[in-house]
C-alpha positions in Angstrom: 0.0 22.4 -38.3 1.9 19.5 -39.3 3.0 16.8 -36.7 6.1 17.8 -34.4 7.7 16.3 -32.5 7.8 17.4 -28.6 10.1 16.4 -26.0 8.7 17.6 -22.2 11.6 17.1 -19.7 10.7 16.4 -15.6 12.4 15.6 -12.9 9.4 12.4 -12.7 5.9 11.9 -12.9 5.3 11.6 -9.4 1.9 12.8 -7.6 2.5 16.2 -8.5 1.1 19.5 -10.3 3.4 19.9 -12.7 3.8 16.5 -13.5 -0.3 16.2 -14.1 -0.1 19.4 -15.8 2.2 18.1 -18.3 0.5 15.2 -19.1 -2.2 16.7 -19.9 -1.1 18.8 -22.0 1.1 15.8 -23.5 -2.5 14.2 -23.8 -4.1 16.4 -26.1 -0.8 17.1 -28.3 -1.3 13.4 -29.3 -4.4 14.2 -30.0 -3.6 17.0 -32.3 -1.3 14.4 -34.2 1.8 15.1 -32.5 4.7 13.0 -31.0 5.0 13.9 -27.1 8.4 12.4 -25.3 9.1 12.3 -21.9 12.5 12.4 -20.3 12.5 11.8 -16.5 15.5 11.6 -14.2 13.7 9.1 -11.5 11.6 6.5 -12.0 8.3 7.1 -9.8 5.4 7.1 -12.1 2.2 8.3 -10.0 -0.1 8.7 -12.6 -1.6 6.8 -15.5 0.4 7.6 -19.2 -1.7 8.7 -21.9 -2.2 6.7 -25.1 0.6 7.2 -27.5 2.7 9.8 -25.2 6.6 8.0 -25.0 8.3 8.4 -21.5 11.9 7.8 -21.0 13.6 6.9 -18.0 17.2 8.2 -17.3 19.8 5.0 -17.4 21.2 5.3 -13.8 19.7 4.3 -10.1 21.4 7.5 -8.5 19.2 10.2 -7.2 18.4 13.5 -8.9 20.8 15.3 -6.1 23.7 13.4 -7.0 22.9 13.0 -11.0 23.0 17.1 -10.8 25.9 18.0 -8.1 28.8 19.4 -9.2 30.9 17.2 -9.4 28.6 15.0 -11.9 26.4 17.5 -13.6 28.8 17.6 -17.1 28.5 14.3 -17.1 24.8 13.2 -16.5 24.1 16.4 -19.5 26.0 14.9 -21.8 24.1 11.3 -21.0 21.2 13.4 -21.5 22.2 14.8 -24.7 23.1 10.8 -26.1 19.6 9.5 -25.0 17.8 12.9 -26.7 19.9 12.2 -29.6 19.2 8.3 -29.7 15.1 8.8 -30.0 16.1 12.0 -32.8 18.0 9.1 -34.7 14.7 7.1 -34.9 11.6 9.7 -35.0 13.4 13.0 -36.3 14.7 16.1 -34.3 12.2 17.8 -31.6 10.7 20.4 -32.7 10.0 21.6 -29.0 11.8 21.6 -25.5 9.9 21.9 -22.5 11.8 21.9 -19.2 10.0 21.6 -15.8 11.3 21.2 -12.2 15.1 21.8 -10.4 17.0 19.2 -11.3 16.0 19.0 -15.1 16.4 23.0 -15.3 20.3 22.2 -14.4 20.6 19.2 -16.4 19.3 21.3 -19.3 20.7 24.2 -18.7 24.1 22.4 -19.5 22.6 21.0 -23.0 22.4 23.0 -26.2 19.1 22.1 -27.3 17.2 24.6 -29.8 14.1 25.9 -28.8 14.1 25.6 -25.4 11.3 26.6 -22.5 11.6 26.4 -19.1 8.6 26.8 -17.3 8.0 28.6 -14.2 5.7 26.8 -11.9 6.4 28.6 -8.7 7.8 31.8 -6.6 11.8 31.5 -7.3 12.0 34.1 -4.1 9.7 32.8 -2.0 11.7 29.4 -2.5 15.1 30.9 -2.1 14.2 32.9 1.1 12.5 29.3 2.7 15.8 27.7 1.4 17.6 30.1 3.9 15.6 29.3 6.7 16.4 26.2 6.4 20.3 26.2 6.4 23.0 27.7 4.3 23.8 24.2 2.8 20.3 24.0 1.4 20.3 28.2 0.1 23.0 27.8 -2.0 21.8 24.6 -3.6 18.3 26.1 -4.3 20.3 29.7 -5.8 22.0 27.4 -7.9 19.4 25.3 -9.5 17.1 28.9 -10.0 20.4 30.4 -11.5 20.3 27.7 -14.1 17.2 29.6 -15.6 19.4 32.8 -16.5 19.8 33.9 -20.0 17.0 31.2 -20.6 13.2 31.1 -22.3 11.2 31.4 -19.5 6.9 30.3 -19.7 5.6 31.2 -16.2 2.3 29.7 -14.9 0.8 33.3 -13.5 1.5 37.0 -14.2 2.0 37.1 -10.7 5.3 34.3 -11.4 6.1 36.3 -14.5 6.6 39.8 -12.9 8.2 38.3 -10.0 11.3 37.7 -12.0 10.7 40.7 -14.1 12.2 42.5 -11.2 14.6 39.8 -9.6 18.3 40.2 -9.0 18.5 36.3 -9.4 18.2 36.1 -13.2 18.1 37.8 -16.7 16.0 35.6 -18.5 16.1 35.9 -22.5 12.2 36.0 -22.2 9.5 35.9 -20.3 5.8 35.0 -21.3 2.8 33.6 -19.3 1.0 30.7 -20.1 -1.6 29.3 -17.5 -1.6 25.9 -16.6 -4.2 24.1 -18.6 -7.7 22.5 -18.0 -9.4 20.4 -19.7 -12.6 21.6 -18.6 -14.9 18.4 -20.1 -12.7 15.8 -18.9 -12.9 17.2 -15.1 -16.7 17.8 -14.7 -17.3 14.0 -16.0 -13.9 13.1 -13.8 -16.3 15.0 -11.1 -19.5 13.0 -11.7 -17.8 9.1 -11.4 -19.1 7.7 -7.5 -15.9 6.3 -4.8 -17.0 4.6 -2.2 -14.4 6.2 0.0 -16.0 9.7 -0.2 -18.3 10.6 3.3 -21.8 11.2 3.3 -21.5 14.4 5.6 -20.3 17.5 4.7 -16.2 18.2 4.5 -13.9 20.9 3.8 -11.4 19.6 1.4 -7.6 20.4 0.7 -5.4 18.6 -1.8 -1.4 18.9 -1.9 2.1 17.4 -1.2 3.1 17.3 2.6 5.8 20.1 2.6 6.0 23.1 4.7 4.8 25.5 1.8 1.8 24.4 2.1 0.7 25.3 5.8 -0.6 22.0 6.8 -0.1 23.7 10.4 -1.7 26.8 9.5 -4.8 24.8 7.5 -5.1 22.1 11.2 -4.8 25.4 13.1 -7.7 27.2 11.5 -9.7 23.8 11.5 -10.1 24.1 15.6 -11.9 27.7 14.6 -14.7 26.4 11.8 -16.7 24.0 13.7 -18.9 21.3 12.9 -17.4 19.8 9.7 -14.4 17.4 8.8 -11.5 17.9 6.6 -10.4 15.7 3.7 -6.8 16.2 3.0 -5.9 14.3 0.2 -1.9 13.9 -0.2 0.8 10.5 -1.0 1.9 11.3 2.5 -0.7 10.2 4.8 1.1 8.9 7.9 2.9 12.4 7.8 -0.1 14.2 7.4 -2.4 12.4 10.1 1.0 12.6 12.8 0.9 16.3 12.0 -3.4 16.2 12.6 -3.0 14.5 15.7 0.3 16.9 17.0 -1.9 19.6 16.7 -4.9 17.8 18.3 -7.4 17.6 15.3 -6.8 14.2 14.6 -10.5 12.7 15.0 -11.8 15.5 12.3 -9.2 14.5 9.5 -9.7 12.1 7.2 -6.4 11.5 5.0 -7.4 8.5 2.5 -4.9 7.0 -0.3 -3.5 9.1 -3.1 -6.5 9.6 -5.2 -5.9 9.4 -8.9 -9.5 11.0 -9.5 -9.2 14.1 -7.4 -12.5 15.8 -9.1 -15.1 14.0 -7.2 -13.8 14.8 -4.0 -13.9 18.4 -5.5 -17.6 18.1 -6.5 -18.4 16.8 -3.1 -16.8 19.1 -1.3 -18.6 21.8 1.0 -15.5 24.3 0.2 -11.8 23.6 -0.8 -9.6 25.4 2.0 -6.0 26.5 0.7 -3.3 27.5 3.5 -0.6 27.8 1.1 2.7 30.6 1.8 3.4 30.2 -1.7 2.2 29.0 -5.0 3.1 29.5 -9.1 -0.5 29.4 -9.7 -3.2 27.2 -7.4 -4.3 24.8 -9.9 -6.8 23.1 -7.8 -8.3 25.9 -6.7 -9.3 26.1 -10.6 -10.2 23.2 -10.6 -13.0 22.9 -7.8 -14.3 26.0 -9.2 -14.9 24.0 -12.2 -16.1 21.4 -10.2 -18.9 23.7 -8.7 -16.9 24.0 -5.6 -16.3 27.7 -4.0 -12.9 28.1 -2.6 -11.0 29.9 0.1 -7.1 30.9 0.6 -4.4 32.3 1.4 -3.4 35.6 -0.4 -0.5 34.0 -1.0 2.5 34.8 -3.5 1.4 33.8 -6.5 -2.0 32.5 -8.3 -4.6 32.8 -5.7 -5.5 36.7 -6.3 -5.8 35.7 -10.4 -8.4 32.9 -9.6 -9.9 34.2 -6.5 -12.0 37.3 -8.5 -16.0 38.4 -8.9 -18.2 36.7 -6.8 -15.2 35.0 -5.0 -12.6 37.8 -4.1 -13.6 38.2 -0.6 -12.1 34.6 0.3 -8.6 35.4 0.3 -6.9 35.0 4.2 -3.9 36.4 5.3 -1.3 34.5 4.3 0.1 32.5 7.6 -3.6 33.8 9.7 -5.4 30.4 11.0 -8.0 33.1 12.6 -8.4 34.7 9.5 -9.0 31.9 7.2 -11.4 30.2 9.5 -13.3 33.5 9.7 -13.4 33.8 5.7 -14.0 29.6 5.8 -17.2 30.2 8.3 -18.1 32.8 6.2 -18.0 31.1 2.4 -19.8 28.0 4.2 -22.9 30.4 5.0 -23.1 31.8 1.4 -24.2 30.6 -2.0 -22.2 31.2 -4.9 -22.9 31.7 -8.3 -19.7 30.2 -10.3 -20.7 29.7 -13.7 -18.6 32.2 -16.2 -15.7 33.0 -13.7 -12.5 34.8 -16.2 -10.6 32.3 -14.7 -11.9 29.7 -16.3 -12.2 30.9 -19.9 -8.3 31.2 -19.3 -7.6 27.9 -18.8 -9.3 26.1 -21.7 -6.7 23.0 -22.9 -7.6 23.9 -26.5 -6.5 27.3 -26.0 -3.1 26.4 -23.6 -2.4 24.1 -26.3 -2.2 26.0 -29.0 -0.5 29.1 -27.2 2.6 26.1 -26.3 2.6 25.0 -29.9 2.8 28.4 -31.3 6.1 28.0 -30.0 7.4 26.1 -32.2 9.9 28.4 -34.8 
């Protein structure tokens, strides 16, 4: 194929899954000879940008709530649309849209770009019905921004996302297609193998994810008190949140929340079992990723992602999803056994060679 010319759209590269998932993928597009561009509506760059991928920060200091209300939304697009046009004017017109995360789904949803994806990285109802919980203010603003993906190409990270909106009342999408996120496979087992000081010499559960209430951090301390005789790593940005929420539920002294880790894999590879209390996912990706590492996993059943990974040798580890009692008991359990993790169907999914070349085909 000859070089295109990509542009990948997200709300920022923060510490997040999509954001890593993106770059990577951004990563080995480069090194396939293609342009990658990044358009971000804040400015928080987490991670480290790969060699010749282009990132471009939105012109404005508001926030990503205000950029996309309704009273500003027409005009932030049409920003959008100049600064998309601007880098067209110097490297040629993308060949490829890819649209991740709320706030750029709205923005983009207002621009006429051709050949345009929005990917699907989690449970549009599970998101909507937490949205509600929460207060009306909040459900309409989270109907609004999944609404922006109707009539739209739709890539979603699971079969489980995909059918999910198959058979919602929220949206008609245009299309639908599954494409997992990617691993590269190589790069995480020698990730795996570099040595940190910061990581204990004793045995610890681990679990890795942002400190918001889909992930259970209540539910994962809860089930904690019931698996005895081993610490937990939790590895998050948010660590005075997460070690106030440890110490509110009285599990404080077996917690051990360092810094945001850019190298997540070793803590993976050293891990005695990576614990996942999630009530909702798209997909799990680091549940794929300490099985690479060698690393058996437990979790939730949750909606969606765990039940694809969790397979074989592995699919008695799924808890009920909001159970502390029940995923300490399948915790206590995976701790006693030995797995044999080599050639799980997961895995040969995942491959960044073969994620790559399923996004670039694409390209019309």
């Amino acid at each position: 194929m000859d070089s295109k010319n990509i542009a990948i759209f997200i709300d920022s590269l923060g510490g997040g899954g999509a954001e890593r998932i993106m770059l990577d993928l951004a990563e080995q597009m480069v090194g396939l000879t293609h342009n990658v561009h990044f358009f971000i509506l804040e400015t928080v760059l987490d991670y480290t940008i790969p060699a010749g991928v282009v990132v471009h920060h939105f012109d404005t200091k508001q926030k990503r709530a205000k950029l996309t209300n309704a009273f500003n939304i027409g005009k932030s697009a049409k920003q959008l649309a100049r600064q998309v046009a601007m880098v067209e004017s110097e490297i040629g017109l993308f060949d490829l849209h890819l649209v991740n995360l709320d706030s750029s789904n709205l923005l983009l949803s207002r621009c006429n770009f051709k050949n345009t994806y929005h990917v699907v990285h989690n449970s549009l109802h599970q998101e909507i019905q937490r949205a509600g919980r929460i207060n009306p203010i909040r459900y309409w603003r989270t109907l609004r921004e999944k609404r922006a993906l109707d009539n739209k190409h739709l890539i979603c990270v699971s079969e489980g996302v995909a059918n999910e909106i198959r058979h919602s009342k929220w949206i008609s999408p245009k299309s639908i297609q599954t494409i997992y996120n990617p691993c590269d496979i190589e790069k995480i087992k020698t990730l795996s193998q570099e040595s940190n000081d910061e990581i204990p010499n004793e045995p610890y559960l681990l679990h890795i994810g942002r400190v918001v209430k889909q992930k259970r951090h209540d539910i994962l301390f809860q089930a904690l008190k019931d698996i005895p005789d081993i610490k937990l790593v939790v590895l998050c940005k948010n660590t005075k949140k997460v070690m106030k929420l440890a110490n509110k539920m009285g599990v404080a002294d077996r917690v051990i929340a360092p810094s945001f880790q850019k190298n997540p894999y070793n803590w993976m590879k050293n891990a005695k079992l990576m614990l996942f209390s999630s009530e909702f996912e798209g997909l799990g990706m680091v549940l794929i990723e300490s099985l690479i590492c060698g690393t058996p996993v437990v979790s939730t059943d949750c909606d969606f992602g765990p039940r694809e990974i969790l397979t074989g040798p592995l699919d008695n580890n799924l808890a009920e999803v909001n159970n502390p009692s029940d995923l300490a008991t399948k915790a206590r359990q995976a701790l006693s056994q030995d797995y044999e993790l080599n050639n799980l169907e997961i895995i040969n999914k995942v491959g960044i060679n073969k994620i790559t070349q399923q996004y670039l085909k694409l390209i019309e």
